[in-house]
C-alpha positions as a Markdown table, in Angstrom:
| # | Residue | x | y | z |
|---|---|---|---|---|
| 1 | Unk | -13.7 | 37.0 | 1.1 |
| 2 | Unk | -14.3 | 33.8 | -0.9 |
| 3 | Unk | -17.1 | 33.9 | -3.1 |
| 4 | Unk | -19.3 | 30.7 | -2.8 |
| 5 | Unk | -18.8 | 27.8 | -5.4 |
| 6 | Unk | -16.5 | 30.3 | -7.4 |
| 7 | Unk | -13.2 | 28.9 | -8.9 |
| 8 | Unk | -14.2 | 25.3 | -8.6 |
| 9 | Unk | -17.4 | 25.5 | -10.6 |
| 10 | Unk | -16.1 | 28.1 | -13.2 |
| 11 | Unk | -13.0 | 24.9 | -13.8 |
| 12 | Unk | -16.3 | 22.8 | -14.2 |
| 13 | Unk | -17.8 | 25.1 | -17.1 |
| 14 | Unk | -15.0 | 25.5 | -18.9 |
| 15 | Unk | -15.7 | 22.0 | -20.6 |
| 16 | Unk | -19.1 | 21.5 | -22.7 |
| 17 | Unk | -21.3 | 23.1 | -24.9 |
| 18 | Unk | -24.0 | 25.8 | -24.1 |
| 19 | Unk | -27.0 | 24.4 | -25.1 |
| 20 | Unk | -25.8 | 20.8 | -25.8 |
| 21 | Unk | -28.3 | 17.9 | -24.6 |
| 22 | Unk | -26.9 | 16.8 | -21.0 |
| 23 | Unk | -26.5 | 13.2 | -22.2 |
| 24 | Unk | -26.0 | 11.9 | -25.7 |
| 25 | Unk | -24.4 | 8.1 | -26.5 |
| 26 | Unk | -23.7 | 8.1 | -29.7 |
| 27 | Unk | -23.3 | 4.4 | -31.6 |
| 28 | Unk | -22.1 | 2.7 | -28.3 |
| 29 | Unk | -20.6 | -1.1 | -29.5 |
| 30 | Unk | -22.4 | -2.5 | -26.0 |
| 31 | Unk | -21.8 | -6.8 | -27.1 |
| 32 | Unk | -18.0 | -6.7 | -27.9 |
| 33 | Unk | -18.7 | -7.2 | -31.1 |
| 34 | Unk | -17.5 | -3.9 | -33.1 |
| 35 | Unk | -17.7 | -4.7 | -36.6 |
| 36 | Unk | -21.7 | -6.3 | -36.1 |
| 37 | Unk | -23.8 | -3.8 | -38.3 |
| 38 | Unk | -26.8 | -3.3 | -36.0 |
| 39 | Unk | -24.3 | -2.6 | -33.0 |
| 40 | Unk | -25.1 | 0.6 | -32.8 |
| 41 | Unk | -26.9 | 2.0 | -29.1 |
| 42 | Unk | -27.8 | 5.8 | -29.7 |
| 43 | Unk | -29.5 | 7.8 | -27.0 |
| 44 | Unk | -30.1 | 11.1 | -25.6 |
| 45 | Unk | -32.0 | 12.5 | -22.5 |
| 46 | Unk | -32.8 | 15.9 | -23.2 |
| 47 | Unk | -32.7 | 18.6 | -20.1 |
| 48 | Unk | -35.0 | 18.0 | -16.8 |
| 49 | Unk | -36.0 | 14.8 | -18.0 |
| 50 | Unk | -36.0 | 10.9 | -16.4 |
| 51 | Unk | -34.3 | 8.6 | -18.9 |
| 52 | Unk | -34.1 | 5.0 | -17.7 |
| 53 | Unk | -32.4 | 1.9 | -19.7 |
| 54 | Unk | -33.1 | -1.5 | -18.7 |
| 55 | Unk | -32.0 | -4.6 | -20.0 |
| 56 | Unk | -31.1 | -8.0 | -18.6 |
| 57 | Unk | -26.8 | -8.5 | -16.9 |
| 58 | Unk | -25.6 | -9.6 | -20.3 |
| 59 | Unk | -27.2 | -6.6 | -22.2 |
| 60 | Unk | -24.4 | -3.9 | -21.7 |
| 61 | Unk | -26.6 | -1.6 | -19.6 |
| 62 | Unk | -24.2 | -1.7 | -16.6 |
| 63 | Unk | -21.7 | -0.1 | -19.0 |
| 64 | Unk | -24.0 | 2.5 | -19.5 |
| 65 | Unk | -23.5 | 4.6 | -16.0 |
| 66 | Unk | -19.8 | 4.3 | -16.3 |
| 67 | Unk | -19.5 | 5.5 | -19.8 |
| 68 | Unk | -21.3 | 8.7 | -18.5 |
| 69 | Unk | -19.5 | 9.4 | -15.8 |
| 70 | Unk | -15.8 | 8.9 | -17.9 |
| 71 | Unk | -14.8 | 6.0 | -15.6 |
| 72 | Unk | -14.8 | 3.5 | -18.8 |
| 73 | Unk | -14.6 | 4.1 | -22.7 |
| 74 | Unk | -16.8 | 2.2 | -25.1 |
| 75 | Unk | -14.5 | 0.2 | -27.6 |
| 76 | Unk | -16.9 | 2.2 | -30.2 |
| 77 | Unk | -18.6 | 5.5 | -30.0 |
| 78 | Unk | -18.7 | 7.7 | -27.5 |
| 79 | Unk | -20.6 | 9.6 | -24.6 |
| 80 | Unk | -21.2 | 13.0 | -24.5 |
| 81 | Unk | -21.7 | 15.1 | -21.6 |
| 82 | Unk | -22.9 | 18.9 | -22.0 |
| 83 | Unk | -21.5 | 18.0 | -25.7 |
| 84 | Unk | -18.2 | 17.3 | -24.2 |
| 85 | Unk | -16.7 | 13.5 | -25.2 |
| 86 | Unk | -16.2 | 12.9 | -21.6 |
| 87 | Unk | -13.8 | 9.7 | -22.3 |
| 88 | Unk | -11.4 | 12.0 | -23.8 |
| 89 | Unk | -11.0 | 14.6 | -21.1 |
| 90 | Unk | -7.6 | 14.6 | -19.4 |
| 91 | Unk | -7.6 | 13.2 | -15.9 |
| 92 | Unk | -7.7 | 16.8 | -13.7 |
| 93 | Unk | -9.9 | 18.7 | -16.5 |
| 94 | Unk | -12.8 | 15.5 | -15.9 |
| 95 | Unk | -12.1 | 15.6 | -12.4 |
| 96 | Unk | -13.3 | 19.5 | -12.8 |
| 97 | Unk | -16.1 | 18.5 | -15.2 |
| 98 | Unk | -17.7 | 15.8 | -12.7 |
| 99 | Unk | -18.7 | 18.6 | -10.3 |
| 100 | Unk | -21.6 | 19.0 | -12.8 |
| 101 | Unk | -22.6 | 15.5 | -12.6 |
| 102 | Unk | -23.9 | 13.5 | -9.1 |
| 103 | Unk | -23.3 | 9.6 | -9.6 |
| 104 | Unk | -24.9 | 6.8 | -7.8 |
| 105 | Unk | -22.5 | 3.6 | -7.9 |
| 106 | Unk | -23.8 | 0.2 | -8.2 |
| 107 | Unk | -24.0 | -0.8 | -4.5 |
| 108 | Unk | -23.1 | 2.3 | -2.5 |
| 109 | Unk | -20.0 | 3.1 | -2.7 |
| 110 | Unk | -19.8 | 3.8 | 1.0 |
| 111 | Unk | -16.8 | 4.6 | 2.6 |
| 112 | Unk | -17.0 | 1.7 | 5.7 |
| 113 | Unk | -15.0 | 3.5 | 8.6 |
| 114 | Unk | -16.9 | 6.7 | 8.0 |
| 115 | Unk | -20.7 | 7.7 | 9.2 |
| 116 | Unk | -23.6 | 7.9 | 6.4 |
| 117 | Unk | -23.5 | 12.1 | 7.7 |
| 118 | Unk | -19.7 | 12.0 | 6.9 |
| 119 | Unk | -19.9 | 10.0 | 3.8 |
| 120 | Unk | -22.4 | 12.5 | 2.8 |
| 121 | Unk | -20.5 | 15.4 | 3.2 |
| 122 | Unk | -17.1 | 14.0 | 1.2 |
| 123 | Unk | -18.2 | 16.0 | -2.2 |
| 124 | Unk | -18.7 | 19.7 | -0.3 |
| 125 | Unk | -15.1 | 19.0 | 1.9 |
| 126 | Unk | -13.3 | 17.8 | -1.0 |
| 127 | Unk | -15.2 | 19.2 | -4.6 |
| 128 | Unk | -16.3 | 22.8 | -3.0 |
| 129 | Unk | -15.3 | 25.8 | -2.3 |
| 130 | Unk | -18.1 | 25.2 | 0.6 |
| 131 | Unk | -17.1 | 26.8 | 4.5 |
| 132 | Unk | -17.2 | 24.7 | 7.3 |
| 133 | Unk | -20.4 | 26.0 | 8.3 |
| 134 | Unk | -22.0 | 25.9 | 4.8 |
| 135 | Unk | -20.6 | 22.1 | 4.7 |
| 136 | Unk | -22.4 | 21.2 | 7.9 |
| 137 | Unk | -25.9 | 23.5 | 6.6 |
| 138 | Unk | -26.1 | 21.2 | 3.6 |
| 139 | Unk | -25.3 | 18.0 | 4.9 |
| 140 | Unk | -28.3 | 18.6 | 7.8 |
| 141 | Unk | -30.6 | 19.6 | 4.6 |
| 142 | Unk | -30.1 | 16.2 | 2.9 |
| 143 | Unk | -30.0 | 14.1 | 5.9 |
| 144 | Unk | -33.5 | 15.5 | 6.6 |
| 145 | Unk | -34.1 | 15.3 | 3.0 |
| 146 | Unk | -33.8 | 11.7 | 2.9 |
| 147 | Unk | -35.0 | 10.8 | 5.8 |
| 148 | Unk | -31.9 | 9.8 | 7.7 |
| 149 | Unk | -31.7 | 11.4 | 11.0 |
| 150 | Unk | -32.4 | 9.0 | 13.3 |
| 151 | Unk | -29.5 | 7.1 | 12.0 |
| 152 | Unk | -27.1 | 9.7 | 10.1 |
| 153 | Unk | -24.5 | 8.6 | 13.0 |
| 154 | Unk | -24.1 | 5.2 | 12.0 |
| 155 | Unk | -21.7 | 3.5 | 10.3 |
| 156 | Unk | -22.7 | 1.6 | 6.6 |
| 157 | Unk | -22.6 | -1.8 | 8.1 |
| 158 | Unk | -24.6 | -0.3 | 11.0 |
| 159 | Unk | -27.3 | 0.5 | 8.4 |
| 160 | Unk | -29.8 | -1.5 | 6.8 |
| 161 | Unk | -29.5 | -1.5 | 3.0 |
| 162 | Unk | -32.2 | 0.9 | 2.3 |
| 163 | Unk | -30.6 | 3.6 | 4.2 |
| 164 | Unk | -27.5 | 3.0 | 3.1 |
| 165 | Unk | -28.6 | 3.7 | -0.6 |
| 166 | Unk | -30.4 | 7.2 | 0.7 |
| 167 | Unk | -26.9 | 7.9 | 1.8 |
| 168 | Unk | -25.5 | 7.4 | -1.2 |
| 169 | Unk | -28.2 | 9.5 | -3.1 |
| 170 | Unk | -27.5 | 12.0 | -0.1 |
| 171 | Unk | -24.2 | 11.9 | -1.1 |
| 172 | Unk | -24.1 | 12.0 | -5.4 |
| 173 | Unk | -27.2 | 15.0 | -4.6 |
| 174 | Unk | -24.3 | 17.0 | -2.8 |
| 175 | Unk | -23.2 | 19.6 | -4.7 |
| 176 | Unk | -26.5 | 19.7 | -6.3 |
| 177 | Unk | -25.5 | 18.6 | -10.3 |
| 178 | Unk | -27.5 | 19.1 | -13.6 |
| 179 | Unk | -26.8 | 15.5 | -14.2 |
| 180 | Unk | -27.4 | 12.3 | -12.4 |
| 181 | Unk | -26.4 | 8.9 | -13.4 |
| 182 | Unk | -28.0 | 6.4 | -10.8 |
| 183 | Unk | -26.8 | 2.6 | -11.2 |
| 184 | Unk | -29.2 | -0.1 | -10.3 |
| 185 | Unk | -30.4 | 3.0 | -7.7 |
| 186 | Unk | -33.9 | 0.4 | -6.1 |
| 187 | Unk | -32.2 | -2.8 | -6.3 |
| 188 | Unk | -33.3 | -4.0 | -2.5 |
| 189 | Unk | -36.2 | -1.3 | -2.2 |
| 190 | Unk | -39.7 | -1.2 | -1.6 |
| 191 | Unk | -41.6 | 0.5 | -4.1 |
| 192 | Unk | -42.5 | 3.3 | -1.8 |
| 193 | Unk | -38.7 | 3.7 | -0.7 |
| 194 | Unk | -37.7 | 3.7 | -4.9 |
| 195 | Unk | -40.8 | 6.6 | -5.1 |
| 196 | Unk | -39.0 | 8.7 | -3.0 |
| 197 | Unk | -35.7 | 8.3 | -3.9 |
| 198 | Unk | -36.4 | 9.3 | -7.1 |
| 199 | Unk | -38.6 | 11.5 | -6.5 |
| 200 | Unk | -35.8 | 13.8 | -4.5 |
| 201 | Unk | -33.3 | 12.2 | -7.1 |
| 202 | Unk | -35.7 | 14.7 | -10.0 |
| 203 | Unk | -35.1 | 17.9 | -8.0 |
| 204 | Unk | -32.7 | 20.8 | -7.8 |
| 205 | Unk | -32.1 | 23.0 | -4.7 |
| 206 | Unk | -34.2 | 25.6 | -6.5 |
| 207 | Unk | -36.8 | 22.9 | -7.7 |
| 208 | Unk | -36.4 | 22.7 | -11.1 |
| 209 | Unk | -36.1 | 19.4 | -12.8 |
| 210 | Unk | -33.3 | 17.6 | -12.6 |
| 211 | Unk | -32.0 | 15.8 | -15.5 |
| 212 | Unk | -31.3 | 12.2 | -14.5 |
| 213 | Unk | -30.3 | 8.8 | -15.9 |
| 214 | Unk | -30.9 | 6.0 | -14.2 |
| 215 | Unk | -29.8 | 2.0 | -15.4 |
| 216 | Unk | -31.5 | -1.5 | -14.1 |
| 217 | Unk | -32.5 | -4.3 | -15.5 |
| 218 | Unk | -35.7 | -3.8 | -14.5 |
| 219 | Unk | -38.4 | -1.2 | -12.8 |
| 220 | Unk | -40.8 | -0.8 | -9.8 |
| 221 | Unk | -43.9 | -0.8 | -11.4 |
| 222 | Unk | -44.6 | 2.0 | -8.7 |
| 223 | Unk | -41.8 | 4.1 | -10.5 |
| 224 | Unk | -42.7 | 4.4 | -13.6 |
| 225 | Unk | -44.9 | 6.8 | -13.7 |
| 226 | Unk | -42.1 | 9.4 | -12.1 |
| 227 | Unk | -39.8 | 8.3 | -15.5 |
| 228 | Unk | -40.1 | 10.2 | -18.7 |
| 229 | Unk | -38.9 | 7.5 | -20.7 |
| 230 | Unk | -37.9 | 3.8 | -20.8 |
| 231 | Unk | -35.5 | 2.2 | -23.1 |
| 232 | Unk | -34.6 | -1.5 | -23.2 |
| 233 | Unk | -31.3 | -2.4 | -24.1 |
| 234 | Unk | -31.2 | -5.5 | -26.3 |
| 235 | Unk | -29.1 | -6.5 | -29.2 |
| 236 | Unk | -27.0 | -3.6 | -28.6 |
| 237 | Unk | -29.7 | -1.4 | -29.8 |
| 238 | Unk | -32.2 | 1.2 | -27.6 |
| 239 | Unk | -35.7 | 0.0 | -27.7 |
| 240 | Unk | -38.5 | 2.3 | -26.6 |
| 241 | Unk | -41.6 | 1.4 | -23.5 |
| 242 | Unk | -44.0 | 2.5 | -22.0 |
| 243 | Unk | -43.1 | 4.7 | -19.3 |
């Protein structure tokens, strides 16, 4: 009999550090410009906290997500995931590591000839050791988690853009990871709509907190209050506000 989320997630621990920070970039080169002495971004978001970085298109925030997730290497310093250097995983050991992490895509990422439920359910089919039945369960729980079931049938371009981004969060919340990287996650949302996303965004199954990091260039007044702490990007450095 399978045991649930066995062999997958044990591949997914076998990389990291017990007890290492979920996030740490360490002395990022965000402006191209390697050999400028202040160049130097250095962050970390410590466990179940809200970590947002904002700064304006030409800042290097953008990068930020990316970096993360392993899908682009700084041309300086490094990112460090569970105190793994995720840029320097091979390819199938960070496929493995990702199930740990839940990423929100500038945009949607959306797959257009599937259904928001269907697009939703791509990480338990494919990154799981999930049954059928289980897959279905789960989808169903975040469909009515983010408040999609009158239109979970639909296809993206069916959708309006708002619930097309609580797919997506549907979707990155899946398999339920320690660590979410949302990019530009309210661009296009009310502030009531960017409330609630984050708001489920903050939340294991069990409801713990959620440790998540979130980039844009700016924030919802109406959000802030739900973020632990706001950094600004600018001159490649991380510049503490007001949450």
């Amino acid at each position: 009999m399978n045991e649930p989320r066995s062999s997958l997630l044990i591949q997914a621990y076998a990389f990291g550090v017990e007890g290492a920070a979920p996030l740490v970039f360490e002395a990022l080169d965000l402006r191209d410009q390697p050999d400028h002495p202040a160049n130097r971004f250095t962050l970390g978001v410590e466990p179940g906290t809200v970590v947002a970085a904002i700064g304006d298109e030409d800042s290097g925030v953008g990068d930020l997500g990316r970096y993360a997730m392993g899908l682009a290497r700084p041309l300086k310093g490094r990112a460090l995931v569970f105190g793994a250097a995720i840029g320097d995983l091979p390819y199938y050991d960070l496929l493995a590591f990702r199930r740990r992490l839940g990423y929100l895509q500038l945009g949607d990422g959306l797959l257009q000839n599937l259904s928001l439920k269907d697009n939703i359910a791509l990480p338990l089919r494919y990154a799981s050791d999930h049954r059928l039945s289980e897959v279905e369960g789960r989808v169903a729980q975040l469909v009515e988690a983010v408040h999609l079931g009158a239109v979970a049938h639909l296809r993206p371009a069916q959708s309006n853009e708002e619930d097309r981004r609580r797919a997506a969060l549907a979707r990155a919340l899946a398999l339920d990871p320690e660590l979410l990287v949302l990019e530009a996650p309210f661009d296009g949302l009310t502030g009531r709509a960017a409330i609630d996303i984050l708001e489920h965004a903050a939340r294991r199954l069990d409801g713990a907190p959620r440790t998540v990091f979130l980039t844009a260039q700016d924030l919802h007044t109406s959000v802030r209050r739900l973020i632990t702490r706001v950094v600004r990007v600018q001159d490649g450095l991380a510049q503490d506000e007001p949450s």
